[in-house]
C-alpha positions in Angstrom: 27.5 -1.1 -13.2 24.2 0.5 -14.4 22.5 -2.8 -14.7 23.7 -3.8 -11.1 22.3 -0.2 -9.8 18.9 -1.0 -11.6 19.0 -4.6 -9.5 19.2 -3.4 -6.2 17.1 -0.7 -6.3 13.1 -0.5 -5.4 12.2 -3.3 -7.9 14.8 -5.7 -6.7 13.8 -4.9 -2.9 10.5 -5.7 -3.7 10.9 -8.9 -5.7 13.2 -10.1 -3.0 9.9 -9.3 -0.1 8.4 -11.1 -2.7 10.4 -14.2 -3.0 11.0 -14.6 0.8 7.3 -14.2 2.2 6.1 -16.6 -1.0 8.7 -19.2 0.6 7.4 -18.6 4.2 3.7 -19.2 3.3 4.8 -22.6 1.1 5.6 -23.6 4.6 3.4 -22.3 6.8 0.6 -22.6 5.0 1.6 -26.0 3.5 2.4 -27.6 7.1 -1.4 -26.5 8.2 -2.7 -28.2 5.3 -1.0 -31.3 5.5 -1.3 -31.6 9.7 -5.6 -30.5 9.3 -6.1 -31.7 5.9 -4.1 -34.6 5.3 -3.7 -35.5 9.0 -8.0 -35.5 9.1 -7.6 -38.6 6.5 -5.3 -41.1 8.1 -6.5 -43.7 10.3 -6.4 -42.9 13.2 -6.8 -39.0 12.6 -3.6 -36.8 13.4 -1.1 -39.1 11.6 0.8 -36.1 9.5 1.8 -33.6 12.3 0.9 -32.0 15.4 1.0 -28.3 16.9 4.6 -29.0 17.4 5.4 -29.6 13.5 3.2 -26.7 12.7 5.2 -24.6 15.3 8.4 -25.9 13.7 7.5 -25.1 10.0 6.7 -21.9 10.4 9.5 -21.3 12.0 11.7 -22.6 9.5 9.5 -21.3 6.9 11.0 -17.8 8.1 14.6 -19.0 8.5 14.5 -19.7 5.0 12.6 -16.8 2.9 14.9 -14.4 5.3 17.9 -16.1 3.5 16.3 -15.6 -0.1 15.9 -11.7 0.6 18.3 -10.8 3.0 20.7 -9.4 0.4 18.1 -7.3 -1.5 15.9 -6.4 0.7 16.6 -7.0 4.5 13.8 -9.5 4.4 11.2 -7.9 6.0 8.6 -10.1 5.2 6.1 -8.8 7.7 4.4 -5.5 7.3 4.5 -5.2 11.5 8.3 -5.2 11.1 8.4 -2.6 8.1 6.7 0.0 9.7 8.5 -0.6 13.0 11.9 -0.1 11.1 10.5 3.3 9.7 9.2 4.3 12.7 12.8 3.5 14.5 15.1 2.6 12.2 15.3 5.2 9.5 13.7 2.7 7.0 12.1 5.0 4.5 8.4 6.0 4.8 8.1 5.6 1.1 8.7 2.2 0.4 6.6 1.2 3.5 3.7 1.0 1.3 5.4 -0.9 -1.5 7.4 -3.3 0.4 3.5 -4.4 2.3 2.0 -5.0 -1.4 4.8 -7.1 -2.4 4.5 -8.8 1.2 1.1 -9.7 0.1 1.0 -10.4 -2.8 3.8 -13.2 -1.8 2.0 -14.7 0.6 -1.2 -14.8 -1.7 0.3 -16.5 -4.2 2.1 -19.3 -2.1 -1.6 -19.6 -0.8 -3.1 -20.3 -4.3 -0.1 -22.8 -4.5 -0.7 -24.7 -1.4 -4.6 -24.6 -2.3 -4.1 -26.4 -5.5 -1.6 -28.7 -4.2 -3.9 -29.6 -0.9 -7.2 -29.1 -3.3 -8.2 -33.0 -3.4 -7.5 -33.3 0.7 -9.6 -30.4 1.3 -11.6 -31.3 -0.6 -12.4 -34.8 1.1 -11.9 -33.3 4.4 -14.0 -30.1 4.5 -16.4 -30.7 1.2 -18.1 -27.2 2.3 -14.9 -25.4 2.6 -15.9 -24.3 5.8 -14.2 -22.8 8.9 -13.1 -26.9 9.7 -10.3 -26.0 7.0 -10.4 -22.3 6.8 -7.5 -22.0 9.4 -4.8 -24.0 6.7 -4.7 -20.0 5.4 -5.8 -17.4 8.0 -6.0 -17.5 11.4 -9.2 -17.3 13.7 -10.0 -16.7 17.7 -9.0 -20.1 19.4 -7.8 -21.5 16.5 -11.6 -21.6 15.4 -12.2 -23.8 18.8 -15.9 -22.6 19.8 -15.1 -24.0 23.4 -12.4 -21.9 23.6 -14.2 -18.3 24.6 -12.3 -16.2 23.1 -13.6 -13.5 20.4 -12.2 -10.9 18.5 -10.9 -8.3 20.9 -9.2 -11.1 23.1 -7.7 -12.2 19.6 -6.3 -8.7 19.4 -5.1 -8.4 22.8 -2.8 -11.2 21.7 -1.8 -10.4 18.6 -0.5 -7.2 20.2 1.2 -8.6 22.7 2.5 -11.6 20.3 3.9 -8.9 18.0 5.8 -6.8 20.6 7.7 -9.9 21.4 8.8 -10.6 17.9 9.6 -6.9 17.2 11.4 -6.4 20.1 13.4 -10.2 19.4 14.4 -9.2 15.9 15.5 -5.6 17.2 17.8 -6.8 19.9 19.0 -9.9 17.2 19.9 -7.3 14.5 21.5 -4.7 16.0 25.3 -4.7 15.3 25.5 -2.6 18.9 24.3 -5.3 20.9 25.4 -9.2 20.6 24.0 -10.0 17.3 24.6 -14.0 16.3 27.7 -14.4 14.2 28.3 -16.4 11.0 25.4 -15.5 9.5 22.7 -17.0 12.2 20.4 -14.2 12.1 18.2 -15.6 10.3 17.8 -19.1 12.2 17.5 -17.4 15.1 15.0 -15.3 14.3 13.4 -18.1 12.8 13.6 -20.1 16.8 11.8 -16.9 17.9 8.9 -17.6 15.6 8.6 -21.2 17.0 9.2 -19.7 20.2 5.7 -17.8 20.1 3.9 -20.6 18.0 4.4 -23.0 20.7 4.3 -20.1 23.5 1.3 -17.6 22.4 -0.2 -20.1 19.3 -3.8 -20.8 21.6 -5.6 -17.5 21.2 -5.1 -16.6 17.6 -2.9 -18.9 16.1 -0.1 -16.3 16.2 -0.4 -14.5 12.8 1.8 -12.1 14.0 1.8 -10.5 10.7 -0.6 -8.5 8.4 0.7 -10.2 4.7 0.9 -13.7 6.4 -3.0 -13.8 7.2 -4.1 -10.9 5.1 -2.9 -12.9 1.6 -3.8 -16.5 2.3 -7.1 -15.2 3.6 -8.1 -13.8 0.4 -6.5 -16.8 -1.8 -9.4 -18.6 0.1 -11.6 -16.4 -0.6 -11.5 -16.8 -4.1 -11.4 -20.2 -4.2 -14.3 -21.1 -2.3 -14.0 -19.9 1.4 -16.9 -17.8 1.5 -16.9 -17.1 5.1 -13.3 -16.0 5.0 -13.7 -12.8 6.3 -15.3 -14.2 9.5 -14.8 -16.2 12.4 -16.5 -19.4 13.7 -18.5 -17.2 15.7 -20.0 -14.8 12.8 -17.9 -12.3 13.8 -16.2 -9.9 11.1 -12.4 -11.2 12.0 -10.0 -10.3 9.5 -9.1 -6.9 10.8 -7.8 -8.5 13.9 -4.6 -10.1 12.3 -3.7 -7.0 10.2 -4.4 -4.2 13.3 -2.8 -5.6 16.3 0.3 -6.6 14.5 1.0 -3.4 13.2 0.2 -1.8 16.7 1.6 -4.6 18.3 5.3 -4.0 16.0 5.7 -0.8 16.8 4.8 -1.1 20.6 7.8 -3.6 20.9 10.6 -1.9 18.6 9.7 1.2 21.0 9.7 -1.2 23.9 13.7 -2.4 22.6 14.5 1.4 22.0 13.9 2.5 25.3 15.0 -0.6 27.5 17.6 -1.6 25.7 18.9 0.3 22.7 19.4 4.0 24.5 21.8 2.5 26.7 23.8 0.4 24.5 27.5 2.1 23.5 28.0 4.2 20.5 30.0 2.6 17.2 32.7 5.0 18.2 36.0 3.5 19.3 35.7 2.4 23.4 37.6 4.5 25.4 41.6 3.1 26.8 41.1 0.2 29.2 38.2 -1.1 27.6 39.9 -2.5 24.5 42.9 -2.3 23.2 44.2 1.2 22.2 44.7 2.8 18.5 48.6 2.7 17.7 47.9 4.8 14.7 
């Protein structure tokens, strides 16, 4: 009984954030490699995926590291959604902090994986390890389009708005008062809401969406060989953007669920007569 206390508490919660945001970047990251990277070296070019893959591997890439740390740890994964849950939820303050390094540092290391897989395609494709490649780890205005005009503070803008949607998504989806999916879907779903946005609100800055997600690739690429990680195609200092407006952007739509939805939604207390059946005991 100790040793199954000792499990689930703090250190189990956070090896569990861990585990599932290590398997989200595996795909996420990986699928961007292979669609930029590989996809750069068939003939003709674009033979290994499309937006539409990316969109889809992501999405799954959620699905399935919310199913390794559901039990633990409610599979947070996203730094946005922890501070969302504190802020309305009840999730304690303390752990906020934890949970985010161990967010991180999951995401970092599936980055250092996927770089040493993908290290001879990137190799071929961007020599320089420029911003052509930078984007298979961290995300960048217009996808690091230079046609596209936008810069860093329309790049927030969206990552706001972006954010609010999938707070707001995974608030109505997982609360018990309201018509959660049965059998265990929770996680799928949640994981078609992430598609959802990729293919929906992916233009302006490749819908991060989360802090840990662009924060820990970004500095895996750092350190091996990225130099101009920190910055966008323009020269701009970018890396705040995906780790700012997500957090901002978390909160603003948990609140957004809380007072449009949530407030009016009946209490876990028995209905009255004539709505369900009544209590014979």
């Amino acid at each position: 009984m100790a040793e199954r206390r000792i499990r689930s508490g703090l250190v189990g919660e956070l090896s569990a954030e861990f585990a599932g945001t290590l398997i989200l970047i595996l795909f996420g990251c990986g699928v961007v490699a292979q669609v930029s990277a590989g996809g750069a070296l068939t003939d003709p070019a674009g033979g290994l995926g499309d937006h539409d893959s990316i969109a889809w591997a992501w999405g799954l890439g959620v699905t399935l590291g919310v199913y390794v740390a559901a039990r633990l740890s409610g599979a947070h994964l996203n730094p946005a959604v922890t501070v969302a849950l504190a802020a309305f939820k009840g999730f304690p303050w303390r752990k906020v902090a934890p949970y985010a390094l161990a967010q991180t540092a999951g995401a970092f290391v599936a980055a250092l994986l996927v770089r040493w897989n993908y290290s001879e395609a990137l190799a071929k494709a961007d020599p320089g390890h420029t911003i052509k490649t930078q984007g298979v780890f961290s995300t960048l205005p217009g996808n690091g389009n230079p046609a596209l005009p936008v810069h860093e503070w329309g790049a927030f803008r969206d990552q706001v708005i972006g954010t609010a949607i999938l707070l707001l998504l995974i608030m109505a989806i997982t609360d018990m008062l309201n018509t959660p999916p049965g059998a265990n879907l929770g996680p799928f779903v949640i994981g078609l809401v992430v598609v959802a946005i990729g293919m929906a609100w992916g233009t302006n800055a490749g819908y991060a969406i989360n802090p840990a997600r662009d924060f820990g690739p970004r500095l895996a690429s750092f350190f091996t060989g990225y130099g101009g990680a920190w910055r966008d195609q323009y020269g701009n200092l970018y890396f705040w953007v995906p780790i700012i407006g997500p957090l901002i952007g978390g909160l603003l739509g948990a609140g957004l669920y809380k007072v449009l939805i949530g407030r009016f939604l009946p209490s876990a207390e028995p209905e009255p007569p004539g709505r369900i059946p009544a209590s014979k005991d």
